[in-house]
PADO-438703 format. One record per residue: x, y, z of N, C-alpha, C in turn. Coordinates in steps of 0.05 Angstrom, whole numbers, padded with zeros to 5 digits, always signed. Each point is the difference from the previous one (the first is absolute). Layout:
BEGIN
XYZXYZXYZ...
This chain:
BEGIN
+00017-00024+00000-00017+00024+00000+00017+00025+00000+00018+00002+00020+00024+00017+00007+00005+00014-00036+00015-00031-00005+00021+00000-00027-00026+00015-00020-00017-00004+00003-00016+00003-00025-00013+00035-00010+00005+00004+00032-00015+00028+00016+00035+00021-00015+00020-00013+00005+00024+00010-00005+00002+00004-00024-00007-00020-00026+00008+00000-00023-00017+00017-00021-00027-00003+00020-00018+00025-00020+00008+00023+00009+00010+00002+00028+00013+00033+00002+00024+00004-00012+00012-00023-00015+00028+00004-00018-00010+00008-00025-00017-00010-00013-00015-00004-00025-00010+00036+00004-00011+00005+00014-00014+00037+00013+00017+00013-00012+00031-00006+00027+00019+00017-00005+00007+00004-00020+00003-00021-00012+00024-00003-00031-00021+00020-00023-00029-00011+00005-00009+00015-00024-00001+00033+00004-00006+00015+00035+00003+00027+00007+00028+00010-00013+00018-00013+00001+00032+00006-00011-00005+00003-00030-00007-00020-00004+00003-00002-00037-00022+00031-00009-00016+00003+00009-00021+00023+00001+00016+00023+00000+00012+00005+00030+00015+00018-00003+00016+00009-00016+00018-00018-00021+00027+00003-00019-00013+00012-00013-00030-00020-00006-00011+00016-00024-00004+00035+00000-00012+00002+00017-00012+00027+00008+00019+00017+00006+00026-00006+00015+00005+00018+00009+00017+00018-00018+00013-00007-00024+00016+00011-00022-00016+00023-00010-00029-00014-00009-00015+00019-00014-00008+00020+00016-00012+00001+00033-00005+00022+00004+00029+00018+00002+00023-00007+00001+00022+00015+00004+00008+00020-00031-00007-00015-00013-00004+00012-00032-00021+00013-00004-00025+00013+00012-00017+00006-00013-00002+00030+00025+00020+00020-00004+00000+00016+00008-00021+00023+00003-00005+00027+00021-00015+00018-00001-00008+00016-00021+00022-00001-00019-00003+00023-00009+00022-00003-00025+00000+00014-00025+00007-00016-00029+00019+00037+00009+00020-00007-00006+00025+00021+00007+00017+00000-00031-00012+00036-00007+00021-00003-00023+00020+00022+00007+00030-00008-00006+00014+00016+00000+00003+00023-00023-00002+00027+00001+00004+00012-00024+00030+00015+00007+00006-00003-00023+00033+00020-00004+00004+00008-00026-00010+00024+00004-00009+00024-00024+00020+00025+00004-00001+00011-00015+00016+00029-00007-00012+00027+00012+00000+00005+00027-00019+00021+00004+00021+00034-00006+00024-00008-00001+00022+00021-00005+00018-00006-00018+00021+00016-00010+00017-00007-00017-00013+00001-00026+00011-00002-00019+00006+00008-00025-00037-00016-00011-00008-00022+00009-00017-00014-00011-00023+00008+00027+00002+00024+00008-00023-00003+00030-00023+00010-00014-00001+00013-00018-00030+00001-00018-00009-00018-00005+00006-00018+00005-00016-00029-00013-00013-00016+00032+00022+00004+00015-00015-00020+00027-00027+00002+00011-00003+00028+00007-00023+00008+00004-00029-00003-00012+00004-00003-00031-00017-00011-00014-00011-00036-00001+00030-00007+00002-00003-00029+00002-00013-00006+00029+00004+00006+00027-00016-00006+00023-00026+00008-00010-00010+00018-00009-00035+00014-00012-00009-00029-00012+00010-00005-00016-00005-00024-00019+00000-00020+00016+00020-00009+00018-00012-00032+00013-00023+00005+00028-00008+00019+00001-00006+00010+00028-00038-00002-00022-00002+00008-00021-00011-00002-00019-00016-00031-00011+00024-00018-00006-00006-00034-00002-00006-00012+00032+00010+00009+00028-00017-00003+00021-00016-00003+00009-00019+00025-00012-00021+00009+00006-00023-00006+00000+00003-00015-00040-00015-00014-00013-00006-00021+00014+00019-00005+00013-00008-00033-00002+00000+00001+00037-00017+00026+00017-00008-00006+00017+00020+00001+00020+00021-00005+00002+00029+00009+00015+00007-00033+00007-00013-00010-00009+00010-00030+00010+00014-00030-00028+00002-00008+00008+00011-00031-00009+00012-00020+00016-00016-00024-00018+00003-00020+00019-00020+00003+00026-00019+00015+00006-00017+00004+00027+00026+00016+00016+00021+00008-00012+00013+00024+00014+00007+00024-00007-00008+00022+00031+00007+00028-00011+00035-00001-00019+00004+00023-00018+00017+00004-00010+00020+00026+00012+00022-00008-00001+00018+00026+00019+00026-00001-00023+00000+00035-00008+00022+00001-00019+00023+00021+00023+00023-00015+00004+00023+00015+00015+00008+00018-00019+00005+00021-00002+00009+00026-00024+00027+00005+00014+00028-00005-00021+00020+00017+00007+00004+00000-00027+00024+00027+00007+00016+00023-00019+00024-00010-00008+00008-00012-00030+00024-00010-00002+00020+00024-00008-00016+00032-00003+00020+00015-00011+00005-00005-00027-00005-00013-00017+00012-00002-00020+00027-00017-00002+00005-00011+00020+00029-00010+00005+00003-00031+00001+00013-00011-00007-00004-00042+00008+00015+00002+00024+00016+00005+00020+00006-00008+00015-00029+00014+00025-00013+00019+00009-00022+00003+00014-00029-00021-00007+00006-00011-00022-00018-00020-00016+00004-00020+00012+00035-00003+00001-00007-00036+00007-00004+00003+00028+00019+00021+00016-00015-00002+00037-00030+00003-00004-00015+00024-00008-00019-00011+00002-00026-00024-00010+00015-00010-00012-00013-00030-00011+00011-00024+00029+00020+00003+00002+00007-00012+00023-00003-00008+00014-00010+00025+00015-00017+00010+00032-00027-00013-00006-00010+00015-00028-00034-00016-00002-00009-00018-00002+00030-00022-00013-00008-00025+00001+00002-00016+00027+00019+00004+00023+00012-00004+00025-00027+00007+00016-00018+00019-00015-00026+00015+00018-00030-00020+00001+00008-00020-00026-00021-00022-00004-00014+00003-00022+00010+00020-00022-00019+00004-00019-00007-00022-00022-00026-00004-00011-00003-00023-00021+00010+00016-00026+00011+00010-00006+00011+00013-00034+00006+00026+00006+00015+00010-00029+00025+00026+00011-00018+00011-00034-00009+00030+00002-00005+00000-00021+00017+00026-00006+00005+00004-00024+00033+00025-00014+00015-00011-00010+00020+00020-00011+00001+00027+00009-00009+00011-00019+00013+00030-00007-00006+00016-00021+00032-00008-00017+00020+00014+00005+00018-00006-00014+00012-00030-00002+00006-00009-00022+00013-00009-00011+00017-00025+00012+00018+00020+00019+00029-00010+00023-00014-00008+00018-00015+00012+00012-00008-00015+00024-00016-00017+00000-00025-00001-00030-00014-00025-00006+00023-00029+00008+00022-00003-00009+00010-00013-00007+00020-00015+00018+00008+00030+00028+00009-00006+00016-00029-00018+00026-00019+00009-00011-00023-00009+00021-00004-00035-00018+00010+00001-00022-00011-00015-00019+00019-00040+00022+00021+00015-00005+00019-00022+00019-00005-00006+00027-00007+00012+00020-00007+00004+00029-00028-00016-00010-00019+00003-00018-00033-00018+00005+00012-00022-00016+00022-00015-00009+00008-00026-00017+00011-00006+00026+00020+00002+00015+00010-00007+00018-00014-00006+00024-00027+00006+00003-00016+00000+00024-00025-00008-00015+00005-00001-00023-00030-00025-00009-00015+00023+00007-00013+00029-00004-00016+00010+00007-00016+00020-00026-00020-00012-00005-00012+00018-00026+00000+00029-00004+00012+00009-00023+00010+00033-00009-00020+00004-00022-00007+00021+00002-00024+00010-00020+00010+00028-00016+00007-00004-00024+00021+00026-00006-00027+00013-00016-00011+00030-00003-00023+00005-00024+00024+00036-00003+00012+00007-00005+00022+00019-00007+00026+00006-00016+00022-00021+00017+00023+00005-00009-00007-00033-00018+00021+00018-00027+00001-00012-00033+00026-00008-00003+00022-00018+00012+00016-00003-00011-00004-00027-00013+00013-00009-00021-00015-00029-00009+00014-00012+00016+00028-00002+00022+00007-00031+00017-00016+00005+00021-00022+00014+00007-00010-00009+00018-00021-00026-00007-00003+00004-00028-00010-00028-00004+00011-00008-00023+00015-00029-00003+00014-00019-00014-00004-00019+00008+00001-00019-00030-00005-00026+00009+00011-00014+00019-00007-00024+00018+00012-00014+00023+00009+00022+00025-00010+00025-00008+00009+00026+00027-00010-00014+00019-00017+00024+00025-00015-00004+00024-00018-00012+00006-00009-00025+00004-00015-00013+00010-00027+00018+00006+00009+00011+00021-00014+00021+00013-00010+00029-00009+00013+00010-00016+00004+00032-00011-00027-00004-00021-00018+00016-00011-00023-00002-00021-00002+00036+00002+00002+00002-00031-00003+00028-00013-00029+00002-00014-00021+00016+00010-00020+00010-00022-00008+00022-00012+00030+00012-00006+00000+00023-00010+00019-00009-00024+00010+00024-00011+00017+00005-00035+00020-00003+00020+00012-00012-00022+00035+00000+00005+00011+00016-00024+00026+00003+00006+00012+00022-00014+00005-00001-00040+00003-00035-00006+00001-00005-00019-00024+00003-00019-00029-00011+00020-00021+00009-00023-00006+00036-00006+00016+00016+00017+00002+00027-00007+00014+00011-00013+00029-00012+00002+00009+00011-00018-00001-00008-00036-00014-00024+00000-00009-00010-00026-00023+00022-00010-00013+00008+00015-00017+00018-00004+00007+00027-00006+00027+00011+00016+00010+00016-00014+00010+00005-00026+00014-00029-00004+00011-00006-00033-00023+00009-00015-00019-00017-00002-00024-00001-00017+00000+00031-00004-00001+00011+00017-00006+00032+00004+00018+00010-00027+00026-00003+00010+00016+00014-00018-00003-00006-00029-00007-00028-00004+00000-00004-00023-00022+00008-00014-00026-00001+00009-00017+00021-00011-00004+00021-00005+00017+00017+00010+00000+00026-00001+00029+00006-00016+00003-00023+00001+00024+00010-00039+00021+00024+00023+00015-00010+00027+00012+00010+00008+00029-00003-00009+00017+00019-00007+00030-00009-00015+00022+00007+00016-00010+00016+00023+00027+00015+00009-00009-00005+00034+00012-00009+00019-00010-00005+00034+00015+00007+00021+00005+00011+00021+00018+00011+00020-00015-00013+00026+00007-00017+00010-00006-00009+00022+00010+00009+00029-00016-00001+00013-00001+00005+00036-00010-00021+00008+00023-00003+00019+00000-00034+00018+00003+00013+00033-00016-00005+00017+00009-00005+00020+00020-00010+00006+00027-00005+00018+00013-00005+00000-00004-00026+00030-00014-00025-00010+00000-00020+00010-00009-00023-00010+00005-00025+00017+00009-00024-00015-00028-00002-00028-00022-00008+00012-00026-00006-00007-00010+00022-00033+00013+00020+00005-00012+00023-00027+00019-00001-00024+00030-00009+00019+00036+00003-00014-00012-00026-00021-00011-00022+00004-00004-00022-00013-00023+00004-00018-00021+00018+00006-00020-00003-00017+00016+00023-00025+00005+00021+00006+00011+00013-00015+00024-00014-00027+00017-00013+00015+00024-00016-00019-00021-00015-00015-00025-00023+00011-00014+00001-00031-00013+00010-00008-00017+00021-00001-00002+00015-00019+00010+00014-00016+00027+00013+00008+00019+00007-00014+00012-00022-00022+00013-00029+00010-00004-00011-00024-00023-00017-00025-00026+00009+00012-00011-00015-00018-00014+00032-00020+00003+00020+00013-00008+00020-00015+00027-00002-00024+00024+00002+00016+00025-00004-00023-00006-00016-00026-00009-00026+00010-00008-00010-00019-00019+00001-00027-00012+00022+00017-00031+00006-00020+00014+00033-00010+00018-00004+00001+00009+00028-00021+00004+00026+00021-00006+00002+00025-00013+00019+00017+00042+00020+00008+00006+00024-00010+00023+00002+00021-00009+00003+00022+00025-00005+00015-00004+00008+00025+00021+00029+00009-00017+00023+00003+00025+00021-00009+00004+00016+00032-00008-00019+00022+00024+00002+00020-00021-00013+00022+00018+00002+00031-00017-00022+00019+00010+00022+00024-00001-00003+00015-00002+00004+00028-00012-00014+00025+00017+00000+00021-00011-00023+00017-00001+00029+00027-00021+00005+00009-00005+00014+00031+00002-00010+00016+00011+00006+00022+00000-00020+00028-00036+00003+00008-00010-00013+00014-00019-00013+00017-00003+00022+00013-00026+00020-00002-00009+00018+00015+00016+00041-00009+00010-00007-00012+00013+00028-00016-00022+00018-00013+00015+00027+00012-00021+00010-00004+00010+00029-00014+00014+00002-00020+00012+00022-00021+00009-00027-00026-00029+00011-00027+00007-00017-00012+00017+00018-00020-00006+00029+00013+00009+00028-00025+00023-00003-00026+00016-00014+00011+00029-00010-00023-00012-00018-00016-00018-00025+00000-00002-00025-00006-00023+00026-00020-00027-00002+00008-00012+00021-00017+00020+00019-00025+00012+00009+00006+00015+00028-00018+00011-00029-00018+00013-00014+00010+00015-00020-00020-00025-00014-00023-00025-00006+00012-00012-00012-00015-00020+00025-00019-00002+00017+00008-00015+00021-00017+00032+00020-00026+00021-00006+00000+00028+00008-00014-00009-00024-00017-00004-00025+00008+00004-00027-00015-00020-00003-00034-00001-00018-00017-00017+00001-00013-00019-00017+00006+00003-00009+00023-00026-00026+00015-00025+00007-00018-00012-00025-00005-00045+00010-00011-00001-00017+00016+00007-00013+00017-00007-00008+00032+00015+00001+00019-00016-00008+00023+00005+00013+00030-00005-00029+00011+00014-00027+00008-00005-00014+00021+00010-00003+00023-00017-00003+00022+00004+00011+00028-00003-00031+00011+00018-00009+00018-00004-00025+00014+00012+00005+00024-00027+00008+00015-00008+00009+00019-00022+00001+00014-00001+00008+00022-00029+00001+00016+00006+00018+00025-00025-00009+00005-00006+00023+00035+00008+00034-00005+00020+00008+00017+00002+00022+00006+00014+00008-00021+00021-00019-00011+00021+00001-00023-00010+00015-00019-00025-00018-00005-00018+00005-00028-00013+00033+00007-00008+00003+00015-00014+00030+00006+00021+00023-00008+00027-00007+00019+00021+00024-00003+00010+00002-00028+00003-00023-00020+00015-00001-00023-00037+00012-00018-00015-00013-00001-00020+00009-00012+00000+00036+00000-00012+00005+00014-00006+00033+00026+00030+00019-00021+00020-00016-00001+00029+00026-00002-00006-00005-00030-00001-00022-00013-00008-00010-00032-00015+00032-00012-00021+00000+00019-00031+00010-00010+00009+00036+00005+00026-00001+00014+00010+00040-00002+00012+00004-00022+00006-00019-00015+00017+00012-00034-00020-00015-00017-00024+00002+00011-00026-00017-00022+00013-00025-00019+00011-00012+00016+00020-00029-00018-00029-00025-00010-00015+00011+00016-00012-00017-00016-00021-00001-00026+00005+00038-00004-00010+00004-00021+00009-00002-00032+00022-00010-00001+00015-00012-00014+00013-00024+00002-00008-00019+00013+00014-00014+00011-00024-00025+00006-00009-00022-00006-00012-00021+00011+00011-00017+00032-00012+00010+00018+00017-00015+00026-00020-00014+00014+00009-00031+00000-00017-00027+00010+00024-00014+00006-00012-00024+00017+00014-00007+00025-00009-00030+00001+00014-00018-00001-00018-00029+00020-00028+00006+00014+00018+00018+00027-00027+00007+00021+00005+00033+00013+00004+00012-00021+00010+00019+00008-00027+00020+00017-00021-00002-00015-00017+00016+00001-00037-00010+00015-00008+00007+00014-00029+00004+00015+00000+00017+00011-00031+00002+00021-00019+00021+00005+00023+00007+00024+00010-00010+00016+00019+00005+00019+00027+00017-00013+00004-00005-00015+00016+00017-00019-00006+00018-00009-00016+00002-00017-00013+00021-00008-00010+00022+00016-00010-00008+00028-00006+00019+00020+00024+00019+00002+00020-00020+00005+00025+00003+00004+00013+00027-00012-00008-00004-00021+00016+00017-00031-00010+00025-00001-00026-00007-00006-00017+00023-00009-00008-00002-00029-00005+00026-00016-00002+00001-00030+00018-00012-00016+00028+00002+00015+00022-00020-00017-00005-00019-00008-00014-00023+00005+00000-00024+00010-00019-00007-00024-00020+00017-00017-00016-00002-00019+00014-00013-00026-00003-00018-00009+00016-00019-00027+00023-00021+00012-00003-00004+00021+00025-00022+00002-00008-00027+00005+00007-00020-00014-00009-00021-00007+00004-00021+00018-00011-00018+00002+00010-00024+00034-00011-00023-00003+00012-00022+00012-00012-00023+00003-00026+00005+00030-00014-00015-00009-00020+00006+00031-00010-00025+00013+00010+00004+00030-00014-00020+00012-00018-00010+00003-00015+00008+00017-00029+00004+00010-00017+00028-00017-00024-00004-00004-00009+00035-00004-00028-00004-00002-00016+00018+00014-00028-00002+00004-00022+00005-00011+00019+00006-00033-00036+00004-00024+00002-00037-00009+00015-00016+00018-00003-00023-00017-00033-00016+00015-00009-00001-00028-00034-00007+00005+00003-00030-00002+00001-00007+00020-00022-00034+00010-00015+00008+00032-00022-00019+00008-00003+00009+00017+00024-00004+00024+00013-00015+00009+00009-00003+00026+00013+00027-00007+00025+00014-00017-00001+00026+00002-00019+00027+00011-00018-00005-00017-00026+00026+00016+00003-00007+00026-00005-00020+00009-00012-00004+00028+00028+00007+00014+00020-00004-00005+00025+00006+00014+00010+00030-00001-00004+00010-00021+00000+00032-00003-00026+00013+00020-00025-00008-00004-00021+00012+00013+00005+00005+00026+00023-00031+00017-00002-00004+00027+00026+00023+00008+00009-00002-00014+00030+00017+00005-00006+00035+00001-00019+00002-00019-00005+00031-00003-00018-00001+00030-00017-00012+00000-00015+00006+00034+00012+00008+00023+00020-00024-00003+00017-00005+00025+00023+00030+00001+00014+00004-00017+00023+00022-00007-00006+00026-00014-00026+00003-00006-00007+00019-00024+00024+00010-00027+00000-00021-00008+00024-00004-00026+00006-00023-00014+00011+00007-00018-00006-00021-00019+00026-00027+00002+00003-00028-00002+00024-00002+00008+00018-00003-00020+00031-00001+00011+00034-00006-00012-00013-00027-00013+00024+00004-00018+00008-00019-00014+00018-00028+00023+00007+00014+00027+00014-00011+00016-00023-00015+00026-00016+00020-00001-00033-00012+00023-00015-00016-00023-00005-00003-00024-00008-00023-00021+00020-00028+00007+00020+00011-00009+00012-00033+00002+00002-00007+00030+00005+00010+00021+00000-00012+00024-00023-00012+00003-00027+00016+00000-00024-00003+00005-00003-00032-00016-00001+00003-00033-00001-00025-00015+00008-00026+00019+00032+00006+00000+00019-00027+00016-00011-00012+00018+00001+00024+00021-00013-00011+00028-00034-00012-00010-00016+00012-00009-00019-00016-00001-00007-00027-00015+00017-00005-00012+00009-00023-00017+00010-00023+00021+00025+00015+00012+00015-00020+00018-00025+00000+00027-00016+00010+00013-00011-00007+00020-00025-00018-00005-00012+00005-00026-00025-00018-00003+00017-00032-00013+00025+00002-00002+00014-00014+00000-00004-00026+00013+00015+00017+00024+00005-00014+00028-00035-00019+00001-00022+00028+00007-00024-00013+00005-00007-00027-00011+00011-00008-00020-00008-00021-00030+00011-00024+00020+00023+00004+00013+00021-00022+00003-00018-00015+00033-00014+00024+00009-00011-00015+00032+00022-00013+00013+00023+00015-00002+00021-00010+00018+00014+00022+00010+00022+00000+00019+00016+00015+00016+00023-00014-00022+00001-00021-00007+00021-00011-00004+00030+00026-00026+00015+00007+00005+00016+00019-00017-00001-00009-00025+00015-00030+00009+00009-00012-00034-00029-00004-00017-00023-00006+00014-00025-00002-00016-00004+00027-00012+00005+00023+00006-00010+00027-00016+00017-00005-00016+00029+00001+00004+00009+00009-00022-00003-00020-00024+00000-00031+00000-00006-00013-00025-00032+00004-00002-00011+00015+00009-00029+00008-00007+00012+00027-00022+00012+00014+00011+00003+00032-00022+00021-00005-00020+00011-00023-00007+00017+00003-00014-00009-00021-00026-00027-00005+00006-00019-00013-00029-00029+00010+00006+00000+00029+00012-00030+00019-00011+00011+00009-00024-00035+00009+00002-00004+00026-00013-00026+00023+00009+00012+00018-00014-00021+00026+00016-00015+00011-00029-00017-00013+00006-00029+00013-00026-00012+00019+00004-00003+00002+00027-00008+00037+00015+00018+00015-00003+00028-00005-00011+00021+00024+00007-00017+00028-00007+00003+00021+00009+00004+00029+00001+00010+00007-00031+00020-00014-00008+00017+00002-00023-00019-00017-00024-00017-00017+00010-00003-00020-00029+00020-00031+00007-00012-00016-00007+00014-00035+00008+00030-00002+00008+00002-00007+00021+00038-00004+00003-00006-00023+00012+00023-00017-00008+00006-00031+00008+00028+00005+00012+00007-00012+00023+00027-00006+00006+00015-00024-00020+00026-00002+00004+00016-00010-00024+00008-00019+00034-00004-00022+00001+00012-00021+00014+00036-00002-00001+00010+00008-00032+00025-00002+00003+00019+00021+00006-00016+00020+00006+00023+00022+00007-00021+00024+00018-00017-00009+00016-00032+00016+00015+00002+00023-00013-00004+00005-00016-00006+00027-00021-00024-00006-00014-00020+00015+00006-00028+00014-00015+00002+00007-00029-00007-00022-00020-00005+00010-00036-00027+00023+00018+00008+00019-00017-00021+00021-00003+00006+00021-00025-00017+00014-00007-00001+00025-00015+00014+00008+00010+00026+00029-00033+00007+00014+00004-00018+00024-00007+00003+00027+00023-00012+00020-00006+00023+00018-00009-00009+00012-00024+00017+00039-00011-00014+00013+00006+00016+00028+00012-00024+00016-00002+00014+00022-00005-00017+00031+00002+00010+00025-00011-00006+00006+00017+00003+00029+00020-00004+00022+00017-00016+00018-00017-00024+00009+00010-00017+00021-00019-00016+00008+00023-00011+00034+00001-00018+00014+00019-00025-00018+00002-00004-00003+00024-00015-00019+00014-00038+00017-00002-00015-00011+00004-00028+00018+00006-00009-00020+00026-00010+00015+00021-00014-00004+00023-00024-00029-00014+00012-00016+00019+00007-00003+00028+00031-00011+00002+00011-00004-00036+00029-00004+00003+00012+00017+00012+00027+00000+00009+00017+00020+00000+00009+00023-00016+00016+00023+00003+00006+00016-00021+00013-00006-00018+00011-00021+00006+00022-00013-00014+00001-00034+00001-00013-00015-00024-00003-00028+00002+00015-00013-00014-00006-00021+00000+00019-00020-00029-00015-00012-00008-00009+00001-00037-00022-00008-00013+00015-00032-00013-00013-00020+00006+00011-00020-00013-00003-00010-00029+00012+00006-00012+00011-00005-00039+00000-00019-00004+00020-00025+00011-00004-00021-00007+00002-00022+00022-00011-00026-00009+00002-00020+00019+00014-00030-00012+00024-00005+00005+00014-00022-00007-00018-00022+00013-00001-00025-00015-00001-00021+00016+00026-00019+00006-00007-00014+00021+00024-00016+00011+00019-00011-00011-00004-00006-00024+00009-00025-00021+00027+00027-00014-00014+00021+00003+00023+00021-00011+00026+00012+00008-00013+00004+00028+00019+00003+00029+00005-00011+00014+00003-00037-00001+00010-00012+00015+00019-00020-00021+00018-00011+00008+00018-00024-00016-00014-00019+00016-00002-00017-00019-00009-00028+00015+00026-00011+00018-00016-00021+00021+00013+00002+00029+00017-00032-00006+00022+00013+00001+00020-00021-00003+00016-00017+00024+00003-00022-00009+00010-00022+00024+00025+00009+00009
């Protein structure tokens, strides 16, 4: 009786234990609260852009009720400066802090420096900004997924540009860093190729702000174009000094990404004819657009960046994501996002590329032209729209 009384309380125990293994992992995994780390550009050379990009995910939030997974959502906001080494401490700290994904940066360097720190720690990186193409290559980051342009389908866009416009003579402005130094060298040689001179270059350091010599050199020159490979503040000061010897009234000046409404604010009347690749932009008619524009003008009274579009897009992509997967599990999101696709995009259909997490999507051109209410004074009217097949090389092993 004893033995028997004993063995069903063994048989109890053993199964209360086996119960517990089960259970107890998963409640330890299925945290309060879905923690994203953001490390954006609120200063430095690229801080026009950060501010927009928090609008935009604070935006895909909202929508969807502040929660996932049946949990509230908490975005940690720090300032990388513009810099990769404040990038990677603060990616660091946020991941050490418990966060489920690191989403940034703006520039380029620090994408890339954050890009290693979320491979090394197995922790999902959500890039919708910085365009350099190694942040996505084949067999790259596990972890890392871009749903924004990278630098290559822009500057193909630029070519196209030139070559339509029967451009013969080009003087280029490069920022003077890694990510623009490379897009520039090809365009320079494939314009070479297509007959294009190249009748001088210049490289600016990162944040310079007297472009006055570089100007006088290119308005002396016989340039019939002006390409600028550049952005942020760069693009405003070189645009802004351009537009005091009216260079661009003689002069065609387009850019990869040189040019939007943030720019253009930027500029002023200068800023009228300069040609650009475009990210995000908000006359694009499907509905999930309207409804994303509508919510944004409520919330901010304004219309949004090209930089609050693609964040907004990403993040809402990557969180209804997650929802699909009904797991906490990391490695389940990410082989969930790295064979979607987004048929709601904001933009029109983007699929992630499994072999290198890069988004086939439309390229946008556009022009700078006086805006009418409720646009801005100064908008960017979109001309043309590449499809993928144009601006991407197929994805090689």
């Amino acid at each position: 009786m004893v033995a028997g009384i004993k063995a069903r309380h063994g048989v109890l125990f053993g199964a209360m234990a086996v119960a517990l293994l089960c259970t107890g992992p998963a409640r330890a995994a299925d945290p309060d609260k879905f923690k994203i780390g953001g490390v954006v550009s609120l200063s430095g050379t690229y801080g026009i852009f950060g501010e927009d990009m928090r609008k935009g995910v604070e935006i895909a939030i909202e929508q969807r009720g502040g929660k996932v997974l049946g949990k509230p959502i908490q975005v940690i906001w720090e300032d990388d400066e513009t810099k990769p080494q404040p990038a990677v401490q603060k990616t660091t700290r946020l991941i050490s802090e418990g966060v489920q994904m690191i989403f940034g940066a703006v520039s380029s360097a620090s994408s890339i420096a954050i890009m290693n720190i979320a491979k090394q720690r197995k922790i999902p990186h959500l890039v919708t900004m910085s365009a350099d193409d190694k942040i996505t290559v084949p067999n790259g980051s596990r972890y890392t997924f871009r749903t924004s342009n990278t630098l290559g389908m822009e500057q193909r866009m630029a070519l196209s540009f030139t070559k339509e416009q029967k451009l013969k003579r080009v003087y280029g402005v490069t920022a003077d860093y890694q990510a623009t130094r490379d897009s520039w060298e090809w365009y320079r040689r494939e314009a070479e190729k297509a007959g294009v001179e190249i009748v001088g270059a210049d490289f600016a350091p990162l944040g310079n702000r007297d472009y006055s010599s570089i100007v006088d050199k290119i308005a002396r020159s016989n340039a019939d174009g002006v390409a600028l490979f550049m952005t942020g503040s760069d693009a405003v000061t070189m645009v802004k000094q351009a537009g005091q010897v009216d260079l661009g009234k003689t002069r065609k000046i387009f850019g990869p990404v040189i040019a939007d409404e943030t720019m253009a604010a930027g500029v002023g009347p200068a800023s009228i004819g300069v040609y650009s690749g475009v990210r995000y932009h908000f006359t694009v008619d499907n509905p999930a657009n309207r409804k994303f524009v509508e919510a944004f003008r409520k919330k901010y009274n304004e219309l949004p960046s090209s930089a609050a579009g693609e964040a907004y897009d990403g993040m809402a992509w990557w969180l209804d994501t997650v929802e699909q997967t009904g797991s906490w599990d990391k490695e389940k999101w990410v082989a969930a996002f790295e064979n979607s696709v987004r048929e709601n995009s904001v933009e029109g259909r983007k699929s992630m590329r499994a072999c290198d997490h890069q988004a086939m999507q439309d390229g946008l051109w556009g022009v700078v032209e006086k805006g009418a209410p409720p646009a801005p004074a100064y908008t960017m009217k979109i001309v043309k729209v590449f499809p993928p097949n144009q601006v991407f090389d197929a994805c090689q092993p």
